[in-house]
C-alpha positions as CSV (number, residue, x, y, z in Angstrom):
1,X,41.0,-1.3,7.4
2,X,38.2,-4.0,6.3
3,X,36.5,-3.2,9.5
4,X,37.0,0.2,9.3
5,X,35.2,0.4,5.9
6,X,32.0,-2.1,7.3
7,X,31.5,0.0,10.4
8,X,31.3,3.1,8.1
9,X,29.0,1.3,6.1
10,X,26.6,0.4,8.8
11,X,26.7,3.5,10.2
12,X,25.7,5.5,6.6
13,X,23.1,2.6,5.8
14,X,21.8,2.6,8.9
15,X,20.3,6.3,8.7
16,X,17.9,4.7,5.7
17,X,14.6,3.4,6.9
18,X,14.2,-0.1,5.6
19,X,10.0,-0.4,5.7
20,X,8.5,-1.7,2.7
21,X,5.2,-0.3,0.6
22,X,3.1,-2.8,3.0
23,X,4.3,-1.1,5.7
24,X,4.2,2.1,4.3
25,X,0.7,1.7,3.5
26,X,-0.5,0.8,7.1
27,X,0.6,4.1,8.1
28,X,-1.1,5.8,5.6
29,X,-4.5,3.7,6.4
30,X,-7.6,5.5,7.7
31,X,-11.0,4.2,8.1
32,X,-14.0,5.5,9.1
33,X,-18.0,4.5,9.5
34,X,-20.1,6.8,7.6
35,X,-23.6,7.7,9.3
36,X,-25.2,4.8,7.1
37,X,-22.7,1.7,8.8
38,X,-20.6,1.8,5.8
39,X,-16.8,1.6,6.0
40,X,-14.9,4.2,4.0
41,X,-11.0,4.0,4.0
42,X,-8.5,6.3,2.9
43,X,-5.2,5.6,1.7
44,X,-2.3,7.9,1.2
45,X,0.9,6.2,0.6
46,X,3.9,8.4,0.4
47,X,3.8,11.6,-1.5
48,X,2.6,10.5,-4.7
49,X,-0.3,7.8,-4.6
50,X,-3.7,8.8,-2.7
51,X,-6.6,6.1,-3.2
52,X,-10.3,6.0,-1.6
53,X,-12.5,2.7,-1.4
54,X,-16.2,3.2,-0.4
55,X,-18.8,0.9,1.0
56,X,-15.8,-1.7,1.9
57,X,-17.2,-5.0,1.5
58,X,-20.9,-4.1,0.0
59,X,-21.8,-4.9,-3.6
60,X,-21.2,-1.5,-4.7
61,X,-17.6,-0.7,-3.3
62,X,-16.4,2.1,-5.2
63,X,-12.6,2.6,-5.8
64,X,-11.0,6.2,-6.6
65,X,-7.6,6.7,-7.2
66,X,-7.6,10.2,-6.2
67,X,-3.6,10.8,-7.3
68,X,-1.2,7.8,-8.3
69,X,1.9,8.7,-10.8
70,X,4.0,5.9,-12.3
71,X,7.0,8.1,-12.5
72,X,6.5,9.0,-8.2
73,X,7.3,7.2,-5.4
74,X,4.2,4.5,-5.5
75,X,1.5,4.0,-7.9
76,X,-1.6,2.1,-7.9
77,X,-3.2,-0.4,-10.0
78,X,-6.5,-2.6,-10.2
79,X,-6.0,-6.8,-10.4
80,X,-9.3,-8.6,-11.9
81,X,-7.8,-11.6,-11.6
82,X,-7.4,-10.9,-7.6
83,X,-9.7,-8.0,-7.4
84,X,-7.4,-6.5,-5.2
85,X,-5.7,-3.0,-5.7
86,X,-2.0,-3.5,-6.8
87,X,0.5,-0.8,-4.9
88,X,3.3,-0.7,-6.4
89,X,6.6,1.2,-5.3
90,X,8.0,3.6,-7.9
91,X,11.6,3.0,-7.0
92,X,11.2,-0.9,-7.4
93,X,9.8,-3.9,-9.2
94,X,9.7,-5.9,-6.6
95,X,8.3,-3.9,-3.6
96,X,4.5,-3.9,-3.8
97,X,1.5,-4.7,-1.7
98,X,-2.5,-5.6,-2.1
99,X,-5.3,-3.7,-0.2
100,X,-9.0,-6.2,-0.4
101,X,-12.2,-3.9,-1.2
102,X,-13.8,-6.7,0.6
103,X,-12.3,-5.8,4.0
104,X,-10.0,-2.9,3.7
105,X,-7.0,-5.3,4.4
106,X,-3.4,-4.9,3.6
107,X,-1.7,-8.0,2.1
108,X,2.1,-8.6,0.8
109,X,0.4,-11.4,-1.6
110,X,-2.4,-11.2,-4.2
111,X,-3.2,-14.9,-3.1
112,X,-3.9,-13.6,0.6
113,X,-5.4,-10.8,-0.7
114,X,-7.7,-12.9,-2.8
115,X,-8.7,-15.3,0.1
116,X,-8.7,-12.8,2.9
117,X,-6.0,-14.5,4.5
């Protein structure tokens, strides 16, 4: 009967997608170079956070958060300590990620985002 319930549960658990905000933000990733050289990247992550970052890696990087909701599925945040942007899953305290105006990076650590690493 033990068995019986553990297959079950596999089975139900096993229809869930366990990829994290890191991942979820690589597929939501896009860069492009502008006519100019600059790199722009767009992020949309899930349905609820949408952030721009302009002229990655120049003096005057720009940062938009174009729609982030606390109460949604992720939500974005700035880190001066890091200078990375903080994404942060709605559904979780402990699921969040770090994209680098300097480079346009992902990172699952503010220290790696920090260092480039």
């Amino acid at each position: 009967m033990k068995l019986f319930a553990l297959i079950i549960s596999l089975s139900f658990f096993s229809q869930f997608s366990l990829v994290g905000t890191y991942e979820v933000i690589l597929e939501g990733k896009k860069c492009q170079e502008d006519d100019y050289q600059q790199l722009n990247c767009s992020y949309k992550v899930g349905k609820d956070l949408h952030i721009e970052i302009a002229g990655i890696g120049q003096e005057d990087t720009g940062i938009a958060f174009l729609k982030s909701n606390f109460n949604g599925d992720y939500y974005g945040k700035f880190g001066l300590l890091h200078g990375c942007v903080i994404v942060n899953n709605g559904n979780s305290f402990s699921d969040f990620a770090f994209i680098s105006p300097k480079n346009g990076k992902v990172y699952k650590s503010w220290e790696n985002c920090k260092n480039q690493k």
